[in-house]
N, C-alpha and C positions, 0 to 999 in steps of 0.2 A: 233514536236509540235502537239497537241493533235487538232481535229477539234473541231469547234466551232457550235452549233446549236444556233439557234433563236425559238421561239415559236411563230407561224403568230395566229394573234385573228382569222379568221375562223375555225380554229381547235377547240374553246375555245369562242364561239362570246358569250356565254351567258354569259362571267366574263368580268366584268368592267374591266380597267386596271389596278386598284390596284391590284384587285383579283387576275388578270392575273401574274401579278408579281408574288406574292407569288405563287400560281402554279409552274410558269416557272421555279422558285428558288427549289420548292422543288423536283421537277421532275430532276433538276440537267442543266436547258438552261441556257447560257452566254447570251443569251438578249432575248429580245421579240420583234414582229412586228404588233405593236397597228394598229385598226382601227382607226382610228384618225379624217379620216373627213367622216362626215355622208353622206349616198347616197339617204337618204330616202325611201330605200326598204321598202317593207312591211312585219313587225314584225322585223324589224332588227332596233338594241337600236341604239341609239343615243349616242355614245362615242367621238364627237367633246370638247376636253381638254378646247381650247380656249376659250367656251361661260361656263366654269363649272370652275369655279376657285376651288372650294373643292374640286371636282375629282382630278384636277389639282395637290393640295396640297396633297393628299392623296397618290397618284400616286409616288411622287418623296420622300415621308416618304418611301413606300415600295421600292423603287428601292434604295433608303439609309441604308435600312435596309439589304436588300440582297444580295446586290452588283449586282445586274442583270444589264444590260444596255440594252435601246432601240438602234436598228441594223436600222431597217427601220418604215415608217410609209403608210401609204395606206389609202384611193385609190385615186390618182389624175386622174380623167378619164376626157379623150378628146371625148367630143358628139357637135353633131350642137347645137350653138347658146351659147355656153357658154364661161365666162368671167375665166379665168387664174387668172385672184387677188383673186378671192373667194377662192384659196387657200391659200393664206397669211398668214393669222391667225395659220395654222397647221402647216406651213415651219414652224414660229416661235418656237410654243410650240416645236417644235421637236428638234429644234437647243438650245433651256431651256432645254430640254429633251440630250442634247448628241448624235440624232440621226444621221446616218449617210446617209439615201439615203431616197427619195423619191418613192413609185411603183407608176408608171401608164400603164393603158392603153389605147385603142385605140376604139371607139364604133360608131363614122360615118365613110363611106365609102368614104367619100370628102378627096381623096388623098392629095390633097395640102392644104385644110383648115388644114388636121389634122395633115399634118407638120407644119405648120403654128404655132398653139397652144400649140402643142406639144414643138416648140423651144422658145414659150413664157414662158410655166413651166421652162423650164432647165433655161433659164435668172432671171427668180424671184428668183430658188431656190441657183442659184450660191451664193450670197455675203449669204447664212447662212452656207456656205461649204457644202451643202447637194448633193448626185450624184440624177439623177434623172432616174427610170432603166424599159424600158419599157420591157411591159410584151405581150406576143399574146396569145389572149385566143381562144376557138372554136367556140365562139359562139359570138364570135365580130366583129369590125371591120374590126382591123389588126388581123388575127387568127395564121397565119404561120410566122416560119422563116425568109421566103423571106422577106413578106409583115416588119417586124420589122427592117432589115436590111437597107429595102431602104429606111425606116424611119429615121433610124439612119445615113447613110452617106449624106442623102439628108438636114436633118436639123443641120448636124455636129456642135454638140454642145459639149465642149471639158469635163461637166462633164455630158454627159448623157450617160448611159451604157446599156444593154440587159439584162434583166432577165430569164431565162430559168425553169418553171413548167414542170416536167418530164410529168405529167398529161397531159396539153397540148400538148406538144411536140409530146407525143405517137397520141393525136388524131388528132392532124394536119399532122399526118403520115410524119411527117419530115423525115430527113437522119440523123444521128450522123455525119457521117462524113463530112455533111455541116457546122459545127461547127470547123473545122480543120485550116480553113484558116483566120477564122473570127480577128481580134483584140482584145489579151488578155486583154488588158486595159478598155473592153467593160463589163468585169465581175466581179462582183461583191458580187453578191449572188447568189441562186438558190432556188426553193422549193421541197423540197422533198415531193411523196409520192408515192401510187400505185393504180393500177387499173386493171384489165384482159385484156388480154391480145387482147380478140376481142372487136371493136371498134362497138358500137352500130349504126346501121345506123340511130333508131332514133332520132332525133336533142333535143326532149324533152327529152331521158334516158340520152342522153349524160350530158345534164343539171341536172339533176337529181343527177348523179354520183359528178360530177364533185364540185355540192352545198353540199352532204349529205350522200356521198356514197363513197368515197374515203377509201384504203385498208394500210396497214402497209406496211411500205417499207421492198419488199423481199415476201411480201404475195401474190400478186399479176402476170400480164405477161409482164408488164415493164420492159426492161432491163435499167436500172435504170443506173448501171455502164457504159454501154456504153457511155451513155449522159455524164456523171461526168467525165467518165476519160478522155474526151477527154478537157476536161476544165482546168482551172488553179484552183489549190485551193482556196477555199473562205468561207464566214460564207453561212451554210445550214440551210435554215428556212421552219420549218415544217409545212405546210399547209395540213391538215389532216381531212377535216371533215367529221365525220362519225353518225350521231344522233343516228344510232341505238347504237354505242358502247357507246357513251358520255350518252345517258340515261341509259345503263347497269351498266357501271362503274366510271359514275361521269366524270368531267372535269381532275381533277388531276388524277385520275389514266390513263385516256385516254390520259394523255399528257405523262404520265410515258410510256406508253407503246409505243404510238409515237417514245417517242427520245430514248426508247431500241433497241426498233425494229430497226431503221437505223444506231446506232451505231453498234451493229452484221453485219449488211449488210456493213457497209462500211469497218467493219473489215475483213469484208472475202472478199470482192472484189474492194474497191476503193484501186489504186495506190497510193493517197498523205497518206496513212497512215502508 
């Protein structure tokens, strides 16, 4: 059976998610992984479905038309002082949408608050069937393995699962082979991309890379297959942002080149293929 990619909107943040669709269709993705609820960054759109009913309606013409499907939506993020229902509106469009999981992450350091909230998301998101799959980034919270880990056995919520960014992983200097022992039913998907292989000590390049600078899977010093093969198979969603290539060569073809690029890579070195 052939693997399956996803197209994550930071690869692509400047296309709506109509747009996005049609993209992901033509570059050849089996789903896409909308931003769906807004973070309020600075210069970053506003793609919350729920308060846009025409996007809305637009959105599920192009996913009708193309057959793509949404895989996940993003970003459910755990910080001090915030309320878990403000996610509601987005579970829903997603489960109208067919989606199947939830990303969060993790962004205060209050160990128990942020299991706390964290097992509030997986409760909201359960009766829509949604998983809800955290992610450790480097420049958060929970950053590491570990730190996700004891997120996840400590608020043991039966559909919350671990997300693994090969990006992160490399720069939280994890082990591959701390992924051996883990629970396959914790896996769900993954983010493909790449990056050099030396880990920037600055904290600001590391951000840099990581928002706008991210490399083609296989271009980069990522052992990329290590992380994978030791996983179970699952849908691969590509999270690729690169500005300088996206202004060179447009969004669609920077998506085209995305999901070639790792299909060759997993042709030559991933096991499930």
């Amino acid at each position: 059976m052939a693997l399956e990619f996803s197209l994550a909107h930071l690869t692509v943040l400047g296309c709506p998610p109509p747009e996005m669709v049609y993209v992901a269709a033509r570059a050849g993705y089996d789903y896409i992984s909308p931003r769906l609820i807004y973070m309020g960054l600075p210069g970053e759109p506003n793609y919350a479905l729920a308060d846009n009913p025409e996007m809305l309606r637009q959105t599920k013409r192009a996913l009708a038309d193309t057959g793509v499907k949404v895989h996940d939506i993003e970003l459910a993020r755990v910080y001090d002082d915030m309320y878990p229902t403000k996610y509601l509106p987005a579970m829903e469009v997603a489960a109208e949408l067919g989606a199947k999981a939830v990303l969060s992450s993790i962004w205060t350091t209050n160990r128990e608050y942020a299991i706390e909230k964290f097992g509030d998301i997986c409760d909201l998101a359960k009766p829509f069937g949604l998983t809800v799959d955290l992610e450790f980034v480097p420049i958060a919270g929970v950053r590491t393995l570990a730190g996700s880990v004891d997120v996840l056995r400590t608020a043991n919520r039966s559909n919350a699962g671990l997300m693994i960014d090969v990006h992160h992983f490399h720069r939280a200097r994890d082990k591959a082979t701390d992924l051996d022992g883990l629970p396959r039913e914790w896996f769900h998907f993954a983010h493909l991309c790449d990056a050099s292989a030396e880990i920037p000590e600055d904290i600001e390049e590391i951000k840099r890379v990581l928002r706008e600078a991210r490399l083609y899977v296989g271009e980069g010093g990522i052992d990329v297959a290590d992380i994978l093969n030791r996983l179970p198979k699952m849908v691969y969603s590509i999270e690729l942002p690169n500005i300088a290539r996206a202004k060179e060569f447009g969004y669609a073809e920077h998506a085209f080149r995305c999901i070639e690029s790792a299909k060759k890579y997993a042709a030559a070195h991933i096991k499930h293929v």
